[in-house]
Every structure is written in C-alpha cells, then in structure tokens.
C-alpha positions in Angstrom: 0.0 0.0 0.0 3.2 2.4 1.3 5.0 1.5 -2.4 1.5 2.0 -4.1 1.1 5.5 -2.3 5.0 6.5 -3.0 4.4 5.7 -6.7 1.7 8.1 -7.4 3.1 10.9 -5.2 6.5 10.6 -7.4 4.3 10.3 -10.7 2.2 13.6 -9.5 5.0 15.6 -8.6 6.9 14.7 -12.0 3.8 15.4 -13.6 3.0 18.8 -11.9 7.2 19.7 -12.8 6.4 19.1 -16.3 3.4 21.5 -16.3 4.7 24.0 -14.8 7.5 23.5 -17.0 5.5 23.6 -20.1 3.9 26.9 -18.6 6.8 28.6 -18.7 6.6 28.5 -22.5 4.5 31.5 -23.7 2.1 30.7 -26.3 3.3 31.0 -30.2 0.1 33.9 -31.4 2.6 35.7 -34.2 6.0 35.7 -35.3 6.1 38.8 -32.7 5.8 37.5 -29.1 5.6 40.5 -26.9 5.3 39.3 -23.4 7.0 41.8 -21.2 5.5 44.5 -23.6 8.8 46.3 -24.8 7.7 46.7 -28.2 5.0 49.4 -29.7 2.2 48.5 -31.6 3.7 49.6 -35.2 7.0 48.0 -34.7 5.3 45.1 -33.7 3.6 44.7 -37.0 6.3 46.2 -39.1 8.6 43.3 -37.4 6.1 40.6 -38.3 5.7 41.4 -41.7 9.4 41.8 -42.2 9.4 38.3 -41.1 6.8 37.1 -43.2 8.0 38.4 -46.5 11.3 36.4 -45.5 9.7 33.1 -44.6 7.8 33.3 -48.0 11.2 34.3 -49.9 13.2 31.8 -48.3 11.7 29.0 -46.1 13.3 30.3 -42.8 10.9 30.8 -39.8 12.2 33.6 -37.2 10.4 34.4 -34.3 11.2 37.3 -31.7 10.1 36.7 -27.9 10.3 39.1 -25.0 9.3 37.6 -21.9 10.0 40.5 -18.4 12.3 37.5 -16.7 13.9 34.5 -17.0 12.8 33.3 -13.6 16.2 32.4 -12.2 16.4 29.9 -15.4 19.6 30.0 -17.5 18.7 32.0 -21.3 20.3 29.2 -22.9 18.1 26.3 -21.9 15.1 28.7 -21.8 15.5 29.5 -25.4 16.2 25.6 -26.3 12.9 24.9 -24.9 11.1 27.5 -26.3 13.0 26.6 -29.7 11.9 23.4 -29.5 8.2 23.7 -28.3 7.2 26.5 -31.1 9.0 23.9 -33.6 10.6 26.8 -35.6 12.2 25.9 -38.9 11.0 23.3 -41.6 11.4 19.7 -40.1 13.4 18.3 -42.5 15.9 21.8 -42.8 15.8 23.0 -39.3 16.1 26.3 -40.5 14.6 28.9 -37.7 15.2 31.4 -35.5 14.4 32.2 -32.1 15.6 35.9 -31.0 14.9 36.1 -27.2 15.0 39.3 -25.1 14.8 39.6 -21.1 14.7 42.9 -20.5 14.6 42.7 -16.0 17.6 40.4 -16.2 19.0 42.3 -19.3 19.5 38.9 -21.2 19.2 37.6 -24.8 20.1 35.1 -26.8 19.6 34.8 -30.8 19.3 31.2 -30.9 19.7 29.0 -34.3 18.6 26.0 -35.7 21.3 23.3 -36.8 20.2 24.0 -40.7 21.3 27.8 -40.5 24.2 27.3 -38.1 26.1 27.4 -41.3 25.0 30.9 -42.5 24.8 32.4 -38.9 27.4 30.4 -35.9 27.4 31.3 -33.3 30.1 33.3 -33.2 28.3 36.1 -35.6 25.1 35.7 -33.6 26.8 36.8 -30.6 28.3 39.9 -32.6 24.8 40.9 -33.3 24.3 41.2 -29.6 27.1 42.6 -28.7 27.8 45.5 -31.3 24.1 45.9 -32.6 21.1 45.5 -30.1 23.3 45.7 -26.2 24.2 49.3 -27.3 20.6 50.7 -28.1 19.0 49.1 -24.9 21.5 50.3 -22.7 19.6 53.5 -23.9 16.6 51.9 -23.1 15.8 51.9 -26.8 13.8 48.2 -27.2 12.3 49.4 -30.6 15.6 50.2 -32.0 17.4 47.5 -30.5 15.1 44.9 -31.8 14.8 45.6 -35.2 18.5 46.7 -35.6 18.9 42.7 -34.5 16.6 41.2 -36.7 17.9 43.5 -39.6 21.2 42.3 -39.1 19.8 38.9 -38.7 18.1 39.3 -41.7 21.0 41.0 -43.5 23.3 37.9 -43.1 20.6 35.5 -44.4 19.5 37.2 -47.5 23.3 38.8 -48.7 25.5 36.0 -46.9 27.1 39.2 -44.6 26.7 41.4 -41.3 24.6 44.7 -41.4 27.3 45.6 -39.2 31.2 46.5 -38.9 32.8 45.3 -35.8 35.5 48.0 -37.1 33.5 50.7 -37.1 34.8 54.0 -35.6 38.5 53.1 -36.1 39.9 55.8 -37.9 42.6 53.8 -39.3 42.8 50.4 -40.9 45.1 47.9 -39.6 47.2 46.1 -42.4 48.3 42.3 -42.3 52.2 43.2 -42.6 53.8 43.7 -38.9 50.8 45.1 -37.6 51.1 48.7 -39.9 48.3 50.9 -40.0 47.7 53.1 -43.0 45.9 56.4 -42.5 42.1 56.2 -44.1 42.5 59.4 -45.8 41.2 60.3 -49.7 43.5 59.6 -52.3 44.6 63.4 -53.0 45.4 63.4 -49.2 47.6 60.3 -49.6 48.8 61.9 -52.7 50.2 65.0 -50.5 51.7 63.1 -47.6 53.2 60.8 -50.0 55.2 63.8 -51.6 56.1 65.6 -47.7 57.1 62.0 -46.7 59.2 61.0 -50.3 60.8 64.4 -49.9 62.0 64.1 -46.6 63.4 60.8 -47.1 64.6 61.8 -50.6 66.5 64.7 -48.9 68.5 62.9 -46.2 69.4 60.2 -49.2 70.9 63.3 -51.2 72.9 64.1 -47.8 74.0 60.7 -47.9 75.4 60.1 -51.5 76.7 63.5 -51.2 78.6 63.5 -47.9 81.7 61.9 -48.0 82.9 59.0 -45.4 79.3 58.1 -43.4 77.1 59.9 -45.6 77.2 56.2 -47.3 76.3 55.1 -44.1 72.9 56.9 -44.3 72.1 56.2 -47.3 72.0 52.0 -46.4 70.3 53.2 -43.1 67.3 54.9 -45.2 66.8 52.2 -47.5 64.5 50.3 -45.1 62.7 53.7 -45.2 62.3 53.5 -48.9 61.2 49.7 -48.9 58.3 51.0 -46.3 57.4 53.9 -48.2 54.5 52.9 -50.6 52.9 50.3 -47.5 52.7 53.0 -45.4 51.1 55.5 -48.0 49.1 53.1 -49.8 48.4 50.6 -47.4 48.9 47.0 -48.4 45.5 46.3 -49.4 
C-alpha cells in the first residue's frame, strides 16, 4: 500500500514539474511574441511582416520573444525549450530562429537551428548582440534595439554578410604586414603626404650620396625607409 502510495506521489510531482514546465513557454500567437510589452504597436507589425516576407522568400521561420524575466532559469536552456516547443524551422531543414530578449535580467540570446548554423554560428550571432542590439537598450531603446537585430539577422541570411562593422569607428585600418596601420584618408590626401614623406626621405638620401665617409652610411640606413614607403602611404590592401 506504502509503495503504491510512493508511486503516485513521485508520478504527481513529476507530472506537476512538467506542467509547470511547459507553462513557462509562452504561447506562439505571431511571429512577434511580446510578453514583457517592450515593443509598440507599429513596430510590432512592421517586425512581423518583415518576417513574413522572409519566410515566404526563403523558407526560414524567425520568431522574436520578450518575456520580463527569466525566472532564475539560465537564457540558454530557456530558449532551447522555447526553440523546440514552437517547432521553428521546416522539419526536415531546421532552419529557424528564435531571438529572445529579457529585459529585468537584461538577457538575450539569438538562438539558431542546426540548418542555418552554417550561415549564422554562433560566433556572428553573438556579434549581433554585442555590437548591434546591447548598445541601443542600454539606452533603453527596445524598438531600435530589436529591429536593428533582426535587420542584421536578416541582413546575413539574404546577402551572406553582417549589417554591421565590428570595425566601425576606427579611424585607421590595420594592415596584415607587422601590424602597420595606413591612414584612411582620400587619395589626394595620400597623394600630398606621399610627396612631404618622399621628400623628406629623398632629402636625407641626397645628404648621404653627397657626404663623403658616413654619408654612405645613411644612405643603407634609409633604405629600409624606402622599402616602407608605398605600405605606409598606400596601405597593403
């Protein structure tokens, strides 16, 4: 009677972990789930259609959740479960997308099914976050943070590369070759500092071929100079 009793205590409490599980999940009611109410109205419905014209051009279903907090649960495994309980993507492609925002625990996680891992890793998905949503909600901009995401998202699906540059800012341009940087200046610029920077070093080689004993000297020691002279105008690219 004990083991009887035990039995269906376990199997209730499994079951009632399972529920309460499983009502964790919001509800799928549009491609724009917007639970802890972040989003207006309009950018709502100009997300969702942007997402529909893409499933219908390509096949991939992306979905954008906001839920007010995780809960204590880890973003990872919430948006596995949520992945896997809206059954995003085509079944035999696996090719959605589940972009998940937290704004109380200021999480999110853009996560991808194994048929577009190819096209966005990881890696890039994290870039997204990082240098195109985190830096409009720490504004508190959700509308601009969202759909700067999903553009990028979007972006990288359709053309094949980021709506982004992780580089952007940088005023110069860093060249493969010893770690030289070459100004980003317009070519009549580079044109100019080309000539102040041939006729310095053309000057001190004059001095050198001219002056006798280690005036030869300085002219081996500028050579170097010359060999660097179009990288550092030009740039190596």
């Amino acid at each position: 009677m004990r083991t009887t009793l035990r039995l269906a205590l376990s199997a209730a409490f499994i079951l009632a972990a399972i529920i309460a599980g499983a009502s964790n999940v919001p509800y799928l009611t549009g491609r724009v789930t917007d639970n802890a109410e972040i989003l207006s109205a309009s950018m709502r419905q100009s997300l969702a259609e942007r997402l529909k014209a893409h499933e219908k051009s390509t096949g991939n279903q992306i979905a954008v959740l906001t839920i007010p907090s995780l809960e204590g649960e880890s973003i990872e495994e919430y948006a596995e479960t949520v992945f896997k309980e809206w059954k995003l993507g085509q079944k035999d492609k696996d090719n959605g997308i589940l972009v998940i925002v937290a704004p109380k625990d200021r999480r999110m996680r853009i996560e991808v099914g194994y048929g577009l891992e190819g096209t966005l890793p990881d890696s890039m998905a994290g870039s997204i976050i990082s240098n195109v949503m985190t830096p409009k909600f720490k504004t508190g901009d959700y509308n601009g943070g969202i759909e700067a995401g999903v553009s990028a998202i979007l972006m990288v699906l359709e053309n094949g590369k980021a709506a982004f540059d992780s580089n952007a800012g940088n005023e110069t341009k860093t060249s493969f070759l010893s770690g030289i940087e070459t100004p980003d200046m317009p070519l009549t610029e580079k044109i100019l500092f080309g000539a102040f920077i041939f006729g310095i070093i053309g000057l001190f080689t004059v001095i050198g071929i001219l002056t006798p004993g280690v005036g030869w000297f300085l002219y081996v020691f500028l050579i170097p100079f010359w060999a660097m002279f179009p990288i550092v105008v030009v740039g190596t690219s």
